[in-house]
MIDRENPA-857704 format. One record per residue (C-alpha): residue number from 1; residue in three letters; x, y, z. Coordinates in nm, 4 decimals. Each point is the difference from the previous one (the first is absolute). Last residue first. Layout:
BEGIN
(node NUM, "ALA", (X, Y, Z))
...
//
This chain:
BEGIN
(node 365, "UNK", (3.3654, 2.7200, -3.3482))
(node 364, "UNK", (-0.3098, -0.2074, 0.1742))
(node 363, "UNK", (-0.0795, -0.2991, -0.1624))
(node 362, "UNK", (-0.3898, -0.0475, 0.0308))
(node 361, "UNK", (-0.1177, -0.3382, 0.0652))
(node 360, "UNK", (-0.2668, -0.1355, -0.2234))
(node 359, "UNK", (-0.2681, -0.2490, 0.1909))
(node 358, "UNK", (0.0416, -0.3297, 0.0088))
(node 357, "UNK", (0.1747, -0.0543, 0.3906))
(node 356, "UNK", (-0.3088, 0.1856, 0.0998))
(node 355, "UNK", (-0.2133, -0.2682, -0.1684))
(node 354, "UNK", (0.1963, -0.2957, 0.0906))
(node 353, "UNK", (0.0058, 0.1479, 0.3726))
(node 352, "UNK", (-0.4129, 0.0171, 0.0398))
(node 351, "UNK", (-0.0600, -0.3247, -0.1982))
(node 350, "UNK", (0.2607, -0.1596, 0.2696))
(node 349, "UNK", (-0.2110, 0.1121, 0.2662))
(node 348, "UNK", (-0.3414, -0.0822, -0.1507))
(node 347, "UNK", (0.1440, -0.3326, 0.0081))
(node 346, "UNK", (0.1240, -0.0104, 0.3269))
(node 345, "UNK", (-0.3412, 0.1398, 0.1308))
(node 344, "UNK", (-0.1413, -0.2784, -0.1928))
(node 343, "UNK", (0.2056, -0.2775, 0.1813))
(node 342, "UNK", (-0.0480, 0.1504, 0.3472))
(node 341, "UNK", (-0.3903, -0.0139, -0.0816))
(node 340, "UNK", (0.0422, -0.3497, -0.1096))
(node 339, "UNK", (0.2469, -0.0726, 0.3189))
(node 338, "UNK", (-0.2411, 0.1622, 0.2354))
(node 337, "UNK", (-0.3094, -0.2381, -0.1822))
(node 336, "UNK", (0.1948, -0.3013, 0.0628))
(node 335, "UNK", (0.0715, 0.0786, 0.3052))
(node 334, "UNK", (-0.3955, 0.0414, 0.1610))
(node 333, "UNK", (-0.0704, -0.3202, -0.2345))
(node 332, "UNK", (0.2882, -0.2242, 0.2130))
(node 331, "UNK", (-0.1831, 0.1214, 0.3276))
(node 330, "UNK", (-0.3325, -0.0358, -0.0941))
(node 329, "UNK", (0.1252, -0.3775, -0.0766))
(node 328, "UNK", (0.2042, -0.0177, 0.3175))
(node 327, "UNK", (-0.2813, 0.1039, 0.2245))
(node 326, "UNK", (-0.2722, -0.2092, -0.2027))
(node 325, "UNK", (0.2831, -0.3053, 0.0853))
(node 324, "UNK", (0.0350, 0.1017, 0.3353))
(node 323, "UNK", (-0.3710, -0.0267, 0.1020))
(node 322, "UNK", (-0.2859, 0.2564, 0.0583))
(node 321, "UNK", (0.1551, 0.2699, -0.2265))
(node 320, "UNK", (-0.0940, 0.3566, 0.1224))
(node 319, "UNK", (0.3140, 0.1367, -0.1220))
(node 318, "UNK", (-0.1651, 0.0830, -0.3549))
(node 317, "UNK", (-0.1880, 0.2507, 0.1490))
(node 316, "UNK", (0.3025, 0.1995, 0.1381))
(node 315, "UNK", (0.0836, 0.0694, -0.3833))
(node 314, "UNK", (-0.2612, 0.2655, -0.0049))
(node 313, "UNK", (-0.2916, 0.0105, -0.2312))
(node 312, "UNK", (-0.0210, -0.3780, -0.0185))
(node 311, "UNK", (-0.3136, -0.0318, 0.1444))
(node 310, "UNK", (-0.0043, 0.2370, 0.3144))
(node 309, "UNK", (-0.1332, -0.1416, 0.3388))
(node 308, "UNK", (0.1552, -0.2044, 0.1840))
(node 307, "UNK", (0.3916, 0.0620, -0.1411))
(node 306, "UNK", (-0.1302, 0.4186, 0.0419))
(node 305, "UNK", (-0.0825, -0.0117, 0.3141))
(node 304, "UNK", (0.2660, -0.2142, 0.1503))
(node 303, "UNK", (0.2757, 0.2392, -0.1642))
(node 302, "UNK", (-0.2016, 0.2975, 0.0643))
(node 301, "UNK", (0.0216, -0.1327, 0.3571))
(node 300, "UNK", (0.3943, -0.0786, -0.0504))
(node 299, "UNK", (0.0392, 0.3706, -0.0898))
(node 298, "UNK", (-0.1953, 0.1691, 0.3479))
(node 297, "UNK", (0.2024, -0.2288, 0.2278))
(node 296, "UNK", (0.3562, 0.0747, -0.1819))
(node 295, "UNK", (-0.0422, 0.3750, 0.0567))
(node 294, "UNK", (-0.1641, 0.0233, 0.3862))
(node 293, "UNK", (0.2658, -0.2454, 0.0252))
(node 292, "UNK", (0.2743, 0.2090, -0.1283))
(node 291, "UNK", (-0.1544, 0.2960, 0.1985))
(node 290, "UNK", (-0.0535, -0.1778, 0.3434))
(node 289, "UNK", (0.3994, -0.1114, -0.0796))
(node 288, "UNK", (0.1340, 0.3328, -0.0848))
(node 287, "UNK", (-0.1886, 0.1065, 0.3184))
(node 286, "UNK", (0.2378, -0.2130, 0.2432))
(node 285, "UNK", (0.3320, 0.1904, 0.0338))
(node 284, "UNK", (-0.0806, 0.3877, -0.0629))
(node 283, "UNK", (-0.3136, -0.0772, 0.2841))
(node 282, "UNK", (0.2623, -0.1924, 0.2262))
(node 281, "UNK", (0.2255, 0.3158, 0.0071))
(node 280, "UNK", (-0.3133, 0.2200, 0.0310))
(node 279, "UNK", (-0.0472, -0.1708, 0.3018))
(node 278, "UNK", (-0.1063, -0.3168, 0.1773))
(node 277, "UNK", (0.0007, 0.0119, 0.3828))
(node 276, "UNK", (-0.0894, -0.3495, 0.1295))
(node 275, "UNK", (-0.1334, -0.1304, 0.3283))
(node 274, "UNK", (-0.0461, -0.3247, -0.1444))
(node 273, "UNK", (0.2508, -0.1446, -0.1866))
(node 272, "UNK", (0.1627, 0.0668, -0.3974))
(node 271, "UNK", (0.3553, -0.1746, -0.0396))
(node 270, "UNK", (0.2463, 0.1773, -0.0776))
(node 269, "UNK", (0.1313, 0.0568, -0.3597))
(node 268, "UNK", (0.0974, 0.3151, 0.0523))
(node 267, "UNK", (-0.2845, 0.2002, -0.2337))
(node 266, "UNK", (-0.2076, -0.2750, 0.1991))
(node 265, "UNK", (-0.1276, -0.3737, 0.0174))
(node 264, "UNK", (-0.3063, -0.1677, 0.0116))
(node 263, "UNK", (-0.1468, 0.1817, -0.3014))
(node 262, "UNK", (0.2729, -0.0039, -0.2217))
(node 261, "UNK", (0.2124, -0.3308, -0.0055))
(node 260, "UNK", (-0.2213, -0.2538, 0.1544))
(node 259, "UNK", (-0.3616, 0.1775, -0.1386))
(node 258, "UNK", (0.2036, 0.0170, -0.3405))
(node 257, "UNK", (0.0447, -0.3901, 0.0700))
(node 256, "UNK", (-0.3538, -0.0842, 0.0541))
(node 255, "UNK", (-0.1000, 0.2341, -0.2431))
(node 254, "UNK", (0.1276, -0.1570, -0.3239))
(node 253, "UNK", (-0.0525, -0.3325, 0.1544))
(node 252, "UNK", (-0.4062, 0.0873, 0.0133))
(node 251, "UNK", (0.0331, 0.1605, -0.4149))
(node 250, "UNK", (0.1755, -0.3994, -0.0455))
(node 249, "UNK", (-0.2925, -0.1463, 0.1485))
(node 248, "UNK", (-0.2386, 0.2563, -0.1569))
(node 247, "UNK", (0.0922, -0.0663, -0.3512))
(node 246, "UNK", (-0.3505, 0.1211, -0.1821))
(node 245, "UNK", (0.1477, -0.0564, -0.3080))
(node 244, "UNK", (-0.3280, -0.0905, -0.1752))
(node 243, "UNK", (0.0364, -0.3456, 0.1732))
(node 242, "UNK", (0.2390, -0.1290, 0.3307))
(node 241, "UNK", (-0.0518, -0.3565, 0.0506))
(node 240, "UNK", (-0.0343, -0.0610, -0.3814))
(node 239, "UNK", (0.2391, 0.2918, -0.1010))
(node 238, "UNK", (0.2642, -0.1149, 0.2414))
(node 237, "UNK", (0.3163, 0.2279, 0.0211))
(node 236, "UNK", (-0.2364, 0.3005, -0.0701))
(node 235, "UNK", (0.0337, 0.1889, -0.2973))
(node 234, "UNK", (0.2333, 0.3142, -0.0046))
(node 233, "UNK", (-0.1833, 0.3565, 0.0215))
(node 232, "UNK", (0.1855, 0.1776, 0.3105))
(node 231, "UNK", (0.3319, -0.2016, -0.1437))
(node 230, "UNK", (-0.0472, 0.1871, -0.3839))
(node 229, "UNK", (-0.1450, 0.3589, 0.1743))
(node 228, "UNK", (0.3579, -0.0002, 0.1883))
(node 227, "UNK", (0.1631, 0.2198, -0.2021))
(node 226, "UNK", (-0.2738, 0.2283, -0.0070))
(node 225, "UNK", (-0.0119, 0.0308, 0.3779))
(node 224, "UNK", (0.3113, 0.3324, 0.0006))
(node 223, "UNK", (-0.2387, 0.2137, -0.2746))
(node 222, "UNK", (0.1996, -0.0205, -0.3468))
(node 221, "UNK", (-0.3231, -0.1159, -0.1693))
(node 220, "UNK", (-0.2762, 0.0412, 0.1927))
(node 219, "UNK", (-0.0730, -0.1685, 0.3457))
(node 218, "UNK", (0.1685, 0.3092, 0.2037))
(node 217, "UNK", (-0.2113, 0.2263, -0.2114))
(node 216, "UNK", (-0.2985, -0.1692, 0.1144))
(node 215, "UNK", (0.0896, -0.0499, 0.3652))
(node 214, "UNK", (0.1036, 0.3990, -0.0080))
(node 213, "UNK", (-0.3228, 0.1298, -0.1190))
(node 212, "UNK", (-0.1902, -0.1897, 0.2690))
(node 211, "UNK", (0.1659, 0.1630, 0.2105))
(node 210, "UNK", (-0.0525, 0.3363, -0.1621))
(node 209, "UNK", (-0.3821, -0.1042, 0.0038))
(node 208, "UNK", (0.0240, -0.0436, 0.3850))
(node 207, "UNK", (0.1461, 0.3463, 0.0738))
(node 206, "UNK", (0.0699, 0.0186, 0.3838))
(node 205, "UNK", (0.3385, 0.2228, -0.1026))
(node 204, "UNK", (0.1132, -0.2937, -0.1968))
(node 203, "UNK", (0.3562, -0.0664, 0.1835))
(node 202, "UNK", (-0.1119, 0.0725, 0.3552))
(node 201, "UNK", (-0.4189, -0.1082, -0.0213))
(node 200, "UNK", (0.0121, -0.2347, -0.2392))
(node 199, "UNK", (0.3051, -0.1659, 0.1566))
(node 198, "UNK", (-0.1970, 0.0456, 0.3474))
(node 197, "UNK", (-0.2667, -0.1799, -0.0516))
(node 196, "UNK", (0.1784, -0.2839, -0.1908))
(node 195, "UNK", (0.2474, -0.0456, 0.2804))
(node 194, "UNK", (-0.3116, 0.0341, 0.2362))
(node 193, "UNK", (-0.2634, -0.2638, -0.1546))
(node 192, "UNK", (-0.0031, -0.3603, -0.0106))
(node 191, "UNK", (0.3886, -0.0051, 0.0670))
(node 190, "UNK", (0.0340, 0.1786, 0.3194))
(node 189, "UNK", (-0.3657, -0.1357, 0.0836))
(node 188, "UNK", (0.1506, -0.3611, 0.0299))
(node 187, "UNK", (0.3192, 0.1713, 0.1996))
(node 186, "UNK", (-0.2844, 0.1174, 0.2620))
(node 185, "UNK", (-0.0036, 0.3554, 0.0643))
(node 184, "UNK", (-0.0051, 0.1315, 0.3736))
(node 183, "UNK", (0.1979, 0.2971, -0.0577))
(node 182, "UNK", (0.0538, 0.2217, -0.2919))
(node 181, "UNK", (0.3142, 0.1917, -0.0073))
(node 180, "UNK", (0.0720, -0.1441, -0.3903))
(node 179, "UNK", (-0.0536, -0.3662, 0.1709))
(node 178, "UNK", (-0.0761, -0.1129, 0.3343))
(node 177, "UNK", (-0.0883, -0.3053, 0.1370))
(node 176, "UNK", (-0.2111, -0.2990, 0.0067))
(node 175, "UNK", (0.0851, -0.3402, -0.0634))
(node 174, "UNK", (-0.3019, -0.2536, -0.0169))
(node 173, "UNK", (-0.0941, 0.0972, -0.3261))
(node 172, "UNK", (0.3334, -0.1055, -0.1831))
(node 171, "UNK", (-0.1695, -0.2655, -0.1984))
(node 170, "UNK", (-0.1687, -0.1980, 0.2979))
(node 169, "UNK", (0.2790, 0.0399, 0.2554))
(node 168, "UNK", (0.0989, -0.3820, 0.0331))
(node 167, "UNK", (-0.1121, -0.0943, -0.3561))
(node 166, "UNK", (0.2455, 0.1965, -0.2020))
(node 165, "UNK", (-0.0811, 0.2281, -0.2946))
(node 164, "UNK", (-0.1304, -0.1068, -0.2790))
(node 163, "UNK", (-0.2898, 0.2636, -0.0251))
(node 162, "UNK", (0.2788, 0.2020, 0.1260))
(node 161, "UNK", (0.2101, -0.0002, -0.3272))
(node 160, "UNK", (-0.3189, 0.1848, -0.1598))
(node 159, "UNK", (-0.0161, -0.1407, -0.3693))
(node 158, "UNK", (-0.2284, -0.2996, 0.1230))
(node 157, "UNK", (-0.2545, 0.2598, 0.1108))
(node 156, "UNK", (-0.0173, 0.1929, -0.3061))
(node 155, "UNK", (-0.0855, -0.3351, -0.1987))
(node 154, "UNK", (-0.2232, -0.0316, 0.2857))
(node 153, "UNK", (-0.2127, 0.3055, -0.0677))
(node 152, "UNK", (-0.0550, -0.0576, -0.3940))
(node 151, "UNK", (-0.0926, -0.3597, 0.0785))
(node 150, "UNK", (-0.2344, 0.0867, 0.2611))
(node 149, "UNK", (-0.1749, 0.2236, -0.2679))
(node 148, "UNK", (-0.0172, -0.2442, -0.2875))
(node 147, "UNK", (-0.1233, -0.2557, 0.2246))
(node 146, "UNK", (-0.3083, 0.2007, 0.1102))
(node 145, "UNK", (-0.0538, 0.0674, -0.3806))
(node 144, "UNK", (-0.0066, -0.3736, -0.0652))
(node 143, "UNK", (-0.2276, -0.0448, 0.3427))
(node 142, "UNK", (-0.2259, 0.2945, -0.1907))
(node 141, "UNK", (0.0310, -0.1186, -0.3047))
(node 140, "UNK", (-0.1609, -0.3353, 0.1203))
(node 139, "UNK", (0.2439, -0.3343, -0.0060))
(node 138, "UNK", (-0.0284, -0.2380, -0.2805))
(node 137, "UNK", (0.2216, 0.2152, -0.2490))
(node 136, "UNK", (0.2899, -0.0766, 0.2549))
(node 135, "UNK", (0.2961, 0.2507, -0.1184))
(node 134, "UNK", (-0.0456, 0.2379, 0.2462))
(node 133, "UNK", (-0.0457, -0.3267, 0.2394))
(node 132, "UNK", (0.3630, -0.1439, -0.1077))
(node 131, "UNK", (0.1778, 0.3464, 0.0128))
(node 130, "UNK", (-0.1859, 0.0315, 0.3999))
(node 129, "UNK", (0.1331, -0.3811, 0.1225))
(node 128, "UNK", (0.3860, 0.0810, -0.1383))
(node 127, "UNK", (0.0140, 0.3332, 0.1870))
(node 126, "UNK", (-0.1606, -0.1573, 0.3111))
(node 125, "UNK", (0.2411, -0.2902, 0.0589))
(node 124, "UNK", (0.2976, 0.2820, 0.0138))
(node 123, "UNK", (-0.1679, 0.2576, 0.1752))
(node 122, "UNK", (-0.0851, -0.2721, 0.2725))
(node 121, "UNK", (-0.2745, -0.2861, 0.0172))
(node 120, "UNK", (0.2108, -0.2457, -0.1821))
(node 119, "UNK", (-0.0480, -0.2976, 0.2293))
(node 118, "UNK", (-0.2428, 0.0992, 0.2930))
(node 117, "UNK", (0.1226, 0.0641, 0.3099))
(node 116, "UNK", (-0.3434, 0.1547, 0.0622))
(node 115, "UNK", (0.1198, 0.3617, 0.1530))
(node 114, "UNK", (0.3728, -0.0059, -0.1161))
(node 113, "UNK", (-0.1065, -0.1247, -0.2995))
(node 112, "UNK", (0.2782, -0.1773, -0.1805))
(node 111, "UNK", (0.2369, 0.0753, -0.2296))
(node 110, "UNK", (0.3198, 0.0052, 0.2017))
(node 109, "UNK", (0.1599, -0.3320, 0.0418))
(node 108, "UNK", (-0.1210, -0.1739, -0.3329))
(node 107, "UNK", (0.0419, 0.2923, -0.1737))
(node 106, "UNK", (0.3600, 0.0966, 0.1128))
(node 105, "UNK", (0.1111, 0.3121, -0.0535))
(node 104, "UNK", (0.3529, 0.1308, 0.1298))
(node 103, "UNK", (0.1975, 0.2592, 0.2428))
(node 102, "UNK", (0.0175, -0.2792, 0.2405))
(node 101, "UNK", (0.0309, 0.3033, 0.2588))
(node 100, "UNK", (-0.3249, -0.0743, 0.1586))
(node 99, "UNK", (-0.2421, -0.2446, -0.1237))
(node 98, "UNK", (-0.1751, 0.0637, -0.2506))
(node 97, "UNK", (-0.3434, 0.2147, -0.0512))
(node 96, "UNK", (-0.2258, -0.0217, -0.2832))
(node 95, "UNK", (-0.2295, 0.3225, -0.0275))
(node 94, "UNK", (-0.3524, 0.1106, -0.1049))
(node 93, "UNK", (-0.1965, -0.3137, 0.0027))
(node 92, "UNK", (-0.0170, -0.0393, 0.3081))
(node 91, "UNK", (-0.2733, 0.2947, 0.0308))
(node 90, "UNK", (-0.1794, -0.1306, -0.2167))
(node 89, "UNK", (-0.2033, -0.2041, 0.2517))
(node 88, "UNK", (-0.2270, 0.2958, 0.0902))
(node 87, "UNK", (-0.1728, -0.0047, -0.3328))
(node 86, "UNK", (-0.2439, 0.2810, -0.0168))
(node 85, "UNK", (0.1613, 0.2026, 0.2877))
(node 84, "UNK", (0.3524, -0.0309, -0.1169))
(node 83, "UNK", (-0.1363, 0.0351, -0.3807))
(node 82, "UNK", (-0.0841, 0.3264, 0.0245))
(node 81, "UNK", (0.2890, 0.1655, 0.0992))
(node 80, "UNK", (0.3195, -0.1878, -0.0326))
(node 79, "UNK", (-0.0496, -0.1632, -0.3035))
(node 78, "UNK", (-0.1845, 0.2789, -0.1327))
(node 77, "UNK", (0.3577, 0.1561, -0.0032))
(node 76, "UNK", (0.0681, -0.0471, -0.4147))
(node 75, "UNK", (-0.3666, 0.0770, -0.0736))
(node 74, "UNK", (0.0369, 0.3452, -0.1436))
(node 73, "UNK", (0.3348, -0.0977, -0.1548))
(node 72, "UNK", (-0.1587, -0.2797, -0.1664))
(node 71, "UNK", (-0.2176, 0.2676, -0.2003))
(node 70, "UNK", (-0.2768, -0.1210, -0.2028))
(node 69, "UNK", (-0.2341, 0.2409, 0.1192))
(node 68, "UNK", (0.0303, -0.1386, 0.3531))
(node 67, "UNK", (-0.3142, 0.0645, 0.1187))
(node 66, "UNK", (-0.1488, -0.1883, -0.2743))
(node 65, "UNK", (0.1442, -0.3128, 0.1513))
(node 64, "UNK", (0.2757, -0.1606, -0.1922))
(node 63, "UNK", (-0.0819, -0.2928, -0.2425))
(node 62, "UNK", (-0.0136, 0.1519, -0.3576))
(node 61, "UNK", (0.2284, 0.3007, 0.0873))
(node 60, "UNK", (0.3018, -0.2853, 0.0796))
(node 59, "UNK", (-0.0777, -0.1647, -0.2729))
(node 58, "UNK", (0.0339, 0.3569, -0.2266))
(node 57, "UNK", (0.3414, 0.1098, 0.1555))
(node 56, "UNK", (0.0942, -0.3353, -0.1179))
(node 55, "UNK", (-0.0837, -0.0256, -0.3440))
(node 54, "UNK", (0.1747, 0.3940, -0.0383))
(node 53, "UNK", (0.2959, -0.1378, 0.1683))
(node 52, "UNK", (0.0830, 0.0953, 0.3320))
(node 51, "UNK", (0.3421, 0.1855, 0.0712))
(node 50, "UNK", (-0.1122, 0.3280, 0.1582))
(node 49, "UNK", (-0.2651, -0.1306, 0.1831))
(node 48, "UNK", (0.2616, -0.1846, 0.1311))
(node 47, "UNK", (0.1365, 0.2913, 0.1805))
(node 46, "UNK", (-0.2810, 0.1285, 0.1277))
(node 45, "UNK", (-0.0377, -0.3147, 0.1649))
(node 44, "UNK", (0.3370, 0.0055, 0.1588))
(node 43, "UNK", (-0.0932, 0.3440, 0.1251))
(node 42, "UNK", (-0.3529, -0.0855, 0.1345))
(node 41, "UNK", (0.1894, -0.2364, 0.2133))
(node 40, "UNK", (0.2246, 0.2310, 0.1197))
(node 39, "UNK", (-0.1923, 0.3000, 0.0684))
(node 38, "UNK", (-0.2713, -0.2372, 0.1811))
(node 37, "UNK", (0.2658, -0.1740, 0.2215))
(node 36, "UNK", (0.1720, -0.3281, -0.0511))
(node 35, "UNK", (-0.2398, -0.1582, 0.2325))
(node 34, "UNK", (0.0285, -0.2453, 0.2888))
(node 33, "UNK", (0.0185, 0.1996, 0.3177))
(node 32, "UNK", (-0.2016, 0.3051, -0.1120))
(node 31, "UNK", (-0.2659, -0.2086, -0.0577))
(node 30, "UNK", (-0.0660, -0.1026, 0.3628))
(node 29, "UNK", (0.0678, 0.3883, 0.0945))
(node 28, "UNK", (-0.2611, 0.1057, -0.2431))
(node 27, "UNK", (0.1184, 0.2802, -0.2502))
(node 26, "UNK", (-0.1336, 0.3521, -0.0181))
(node 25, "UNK", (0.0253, 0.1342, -0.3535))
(node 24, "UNK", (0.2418, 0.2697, -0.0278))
(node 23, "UNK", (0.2091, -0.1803, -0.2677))
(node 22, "UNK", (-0.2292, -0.1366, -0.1963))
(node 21, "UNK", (-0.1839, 0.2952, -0.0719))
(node 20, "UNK", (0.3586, 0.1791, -0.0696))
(node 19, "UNK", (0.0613, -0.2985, -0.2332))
(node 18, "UNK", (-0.3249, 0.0553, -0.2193))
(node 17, "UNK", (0.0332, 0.3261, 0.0049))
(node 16, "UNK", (0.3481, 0.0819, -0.0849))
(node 15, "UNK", (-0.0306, -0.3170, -0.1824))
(node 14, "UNK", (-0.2627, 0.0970, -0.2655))
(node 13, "UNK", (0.2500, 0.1791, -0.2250))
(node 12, "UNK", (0.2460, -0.2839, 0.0422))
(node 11, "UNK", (-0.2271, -0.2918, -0.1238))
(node 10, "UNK", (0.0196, 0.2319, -0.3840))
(node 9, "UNK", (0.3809, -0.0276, -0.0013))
(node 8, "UNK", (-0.0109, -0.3339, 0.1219))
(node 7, "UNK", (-0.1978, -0.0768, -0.2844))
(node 6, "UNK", (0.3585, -0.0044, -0.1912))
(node 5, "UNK", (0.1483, -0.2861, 0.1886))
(node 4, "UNK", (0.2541, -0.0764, -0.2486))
(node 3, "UNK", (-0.0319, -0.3582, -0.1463))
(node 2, "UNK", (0.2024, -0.2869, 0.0065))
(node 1, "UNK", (-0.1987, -0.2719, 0.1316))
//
């Protein structure tokens, strides 16, 4: 998927209001614990808006509420709103901790509902269950639309290194203390919501659409995450366990081991406790990370999207192979066309020279 995120232009001149909505909305304590926060979820969102295929923006339409005018980004903390009361048991499926200081994901071990103990009841499990049932033309548009929205949420989730943080202080919100000046902040909340707070507020002057701005240049060509646009989009390592690139063990190991390397530990390398005091130091340390995953989490939900949902208009569709053979036969078509268009790219190359190299020269005296 190779495509500049043009509508980001037009998502950016709703997202001073949009985001400043978010933003000053009150937020539950219970939620607060488990959530990438509003702003950050409705960024990654935004972001992928940016990226979805004309088929894809038009699924999503067909099955969203009307509320949501199409938009995932207007649904992208429903997760953590509505659906806490509707379906109290969701709330395990927001995070998959580890044990502390493994520093890696283990499905077995970790996904499992910390409420039921049920096997794959985590972020994990959940983002696997919800592409299936979007997909499930047996199921009601509204539980297909319902499935749609938690999978736009926990795709965000996964990306936050806390939602795989460790097991013994429940994803860093059992360590308070103070960060910026501010006291009393759990390191969970640190990462939902001040460093991103605060980086709009210092570096943006509080202007959401200028952040939003910089995520879409940033994405472009030359911006620092182009580069890595190829590994973002990668198929998974299993397309039969793992279909329509919807890698979420391998997005879970990502985080385990930034959790390990950046959230647990500061500008120093020491080892985050309770009774904390973060500062600006910590800030200049760990936002490059909430921003590259803010980043990567918004372009591998096109990338879902758009291998569920468009026919052929983006390469991602030809990922969604159900066995390895499919997978190797899209594959082997995919390079076959990139060597025909290399081919006539060399040939309207070498057109180009032989008719320069044909043309009278002029002897200068």
């Amino acid at each position: 998927m190779r495509r500049s995120p043009l509508s980001l232009l037009a998502l950016s001149a709703v997202a001073a209001v949009a985001l400043l909505a978010l933003v000053s909305a009150p937020v539950a304590v219970q939620a607060e614990d488990l959530q990438w926060g509003f702003t950050g979820h409705y960024i990654t969102a935004a972001i992928a808006e940016g990226y979805l295929s004309t088929s894809a923006k038009a699924a999503c339409k067909n099955i969203l509420p009307s509320w949501a005018e199409g938009s995932i980004g207007k649904v992208a903390s429903w997760a953590d709103s509505s659906a806490r009361s509707k379906y109290p048991w969701s709330g395990q499926l927001h995070y998959a901790d580890t044990p502390e200081w493994k520093c890696n994901y283990d499905q077995a071990r970790d996904c499992h509902g910390g409420v039921t103990g049920e096997p794959m009841a985590c972020v994990d499990g959940a983002i696997q269950n919800y592409t299936k049932r979007i997909l499930d033309k047996s199921l009601s548009d509204l539980d297909r639309g319902e499935a749609l929205m938690f999978l736009v949420h926990f795709v965000g989730d996964i990306h936050q290194p806390l939602h795989t943080g460790f097991t013994t202080d429940q994803g860093g919100n059992l360590q308070k203390g103070t960060f910026c000046g501010v006291k009393g902040r759990k390191l969970h909340q640190i990462w939902d919501d001040d460093m991103i707070s605060k980086r709009i507020k210092d570096d943006f002057n509080g202007d959401n659409a200028a952040y939003m701005k910089y995520f879409e240049k940033e994405l472009a060509k030359g911006g620092k995450y182009y580069i890595d646009l190829p590994s973002w989009e990668r198929p998974c390592a299993s397309v039969t366990k793992e279909p329509y690139r919807a890698c979420s063990s391998q997005w879970a190991e990502e985080s385990t081991k930034l959790a390990c390397s950046t959230a647990y530990v500061d500008q120093y390398g020491k080892q985050i406790k309770t009774g904390f005091d973060l500062d600006q130091g910590y800030q200049r340390f760990a936002i490059p990370v909430v921003e590259m995953q803010l980043a990567k989490g918004g372009v591998r939900l096109a990338n879902v999207l758009n291998a569920m949902f468009s026919a052929r208009e983006e390469s991602t569709a030809r990922y969604h192979a159900v066995t390895p053979e499919q997978f190797k036969a899209a594959r082997q078509q995919e390079q076959a066309e990139r060597r025909a268009e290399r081919a006539q790219k060399a040939t309207e190359y070498l057109k180009q020279r032989n008719a320069e190299a044909a043309k009278p020269t002029i002897a200068l005296e």
